[in-house]
C-alpha positions in Angstrom: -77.0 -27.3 -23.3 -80.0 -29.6 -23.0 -80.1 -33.0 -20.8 -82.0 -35.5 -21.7 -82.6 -39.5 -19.9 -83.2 -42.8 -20.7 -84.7 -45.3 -18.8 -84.2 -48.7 -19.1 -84.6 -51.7 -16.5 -83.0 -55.4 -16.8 -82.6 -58.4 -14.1 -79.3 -60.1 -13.7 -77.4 -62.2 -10.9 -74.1 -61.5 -9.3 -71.9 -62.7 -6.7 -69.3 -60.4 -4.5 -66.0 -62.6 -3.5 -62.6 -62.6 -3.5 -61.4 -66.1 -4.2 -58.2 -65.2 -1.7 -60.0 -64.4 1.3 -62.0 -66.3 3.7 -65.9 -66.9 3.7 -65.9 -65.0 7.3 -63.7 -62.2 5.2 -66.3 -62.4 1.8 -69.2 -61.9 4.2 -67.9 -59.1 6.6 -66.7 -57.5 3.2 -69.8 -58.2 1.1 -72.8 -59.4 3.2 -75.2 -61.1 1.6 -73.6 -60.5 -2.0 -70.8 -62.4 -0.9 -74.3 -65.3 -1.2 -72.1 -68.9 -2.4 -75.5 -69.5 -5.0 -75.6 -65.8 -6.1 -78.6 -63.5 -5.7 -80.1 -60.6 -8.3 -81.4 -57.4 -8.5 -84.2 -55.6 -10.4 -81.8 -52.5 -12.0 -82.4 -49.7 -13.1 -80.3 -47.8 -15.9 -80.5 -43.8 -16.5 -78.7 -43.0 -19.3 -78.3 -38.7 -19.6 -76.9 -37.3 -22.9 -76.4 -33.5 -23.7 -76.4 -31.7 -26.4 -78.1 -28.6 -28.6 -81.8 -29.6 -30.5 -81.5 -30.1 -33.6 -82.9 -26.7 -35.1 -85.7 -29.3 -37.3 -86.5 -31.6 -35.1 -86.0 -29.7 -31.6 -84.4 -33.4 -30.4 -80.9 -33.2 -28.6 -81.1 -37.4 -30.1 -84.2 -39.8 -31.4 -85.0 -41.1 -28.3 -86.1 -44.4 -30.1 -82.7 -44.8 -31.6 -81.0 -44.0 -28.0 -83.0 -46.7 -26.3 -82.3 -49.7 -29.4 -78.5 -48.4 -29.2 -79.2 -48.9 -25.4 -80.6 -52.0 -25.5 -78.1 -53.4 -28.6 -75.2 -52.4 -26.6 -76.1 -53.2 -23.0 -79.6 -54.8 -22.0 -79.6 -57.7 -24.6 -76.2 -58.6 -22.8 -77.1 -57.9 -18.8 -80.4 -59.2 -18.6 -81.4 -62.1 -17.1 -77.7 -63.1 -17.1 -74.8 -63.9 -14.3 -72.9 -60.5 -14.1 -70.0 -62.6 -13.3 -69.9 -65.1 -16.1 -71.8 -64.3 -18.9 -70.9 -60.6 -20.3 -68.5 -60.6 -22.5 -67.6 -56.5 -21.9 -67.5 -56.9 -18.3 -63.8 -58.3 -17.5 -63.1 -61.5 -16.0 -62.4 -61.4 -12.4 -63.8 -58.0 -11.8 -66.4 -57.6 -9.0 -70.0 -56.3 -10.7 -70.4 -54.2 -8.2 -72.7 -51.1 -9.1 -69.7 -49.2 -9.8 -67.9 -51.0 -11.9 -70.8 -52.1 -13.7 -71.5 -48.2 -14.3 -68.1 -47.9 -15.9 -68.2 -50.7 -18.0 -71.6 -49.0 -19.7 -70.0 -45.9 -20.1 -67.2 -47.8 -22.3 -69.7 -49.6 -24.2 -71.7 -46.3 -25.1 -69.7 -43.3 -25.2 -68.2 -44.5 -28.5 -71.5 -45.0 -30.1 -73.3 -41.8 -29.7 -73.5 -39.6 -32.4 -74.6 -36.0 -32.7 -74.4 -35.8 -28.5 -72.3 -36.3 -25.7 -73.0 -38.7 -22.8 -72.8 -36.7 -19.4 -73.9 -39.3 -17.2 -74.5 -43.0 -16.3 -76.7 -43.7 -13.3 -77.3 -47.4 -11.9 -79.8 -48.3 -9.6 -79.5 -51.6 -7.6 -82.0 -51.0 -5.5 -84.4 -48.3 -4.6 -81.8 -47.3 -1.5 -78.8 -47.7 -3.6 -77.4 -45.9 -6.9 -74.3 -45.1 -8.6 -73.6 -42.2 -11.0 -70.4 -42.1 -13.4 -70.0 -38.7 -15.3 -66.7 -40.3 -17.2 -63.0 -40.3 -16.5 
């Protein structure tokens, strides 16, 4: 079995809160993403897929196709947009925390692979903090 990555990068906004609790709750919960005018983060998506090589071609997948399937499915969508408010495949009310954002790609990919499998969605946030969803 052969693993190969994709990088891709995109900028968006978020905001942490739950509308229930208090600002002194959101804060000790959420620090500064708990911010009441939002705040963003320079991300940074890994996308793994596995597979054989193609005996012709020696590629597990065309790497140009997996990064416009990428970008179709996920970047056109995230980027330079409120997490919160403006995608339509993140649910409303969900926080878009690193996590759940990692989730939400795996749902919007996994369907749309073809002739490999995808082992593994990681999400960087920043360079100290990263996520990595292997499916359910």
């Amino acid at each position: 079995m052969v693993y190969l990555t994709r990088r891709e990068t995109f900028n968006a906004a978020h905001k942490l809160w739950v509308d229930s609790w208090s600002e002194v709750e959101n804060l000790a919960a959420f620090g500064k993403c708990a911010n009441k005018n939002w705040h963003g983060h320079n991300y940074e998506l890994f996308v793994t897929v596995k597979g054989k090589p193609d005996p012709v071609t020696g590629f597990v997948v065309d790497v140009k196709k997996l990064s416009q399937l990428i970008k179709q499915i996920i970047i056109e969508k995230v980027d330079h947009s409120n997490l919160n408010l403006d995608v339509d495949f993140i649910p409303k009310g969900m926080q878009p925390t690193t996590e759940n954002l990692a989730i939400q790609f795996w749902k919007q990919l996994e369907p749309q692979l073809e002739g490999c499998k995808l082992h593994c969605i990681k999400l960087c946030e920043t360079e100290n903090i990263y996520v990595e969803y292997y499916g359910a």
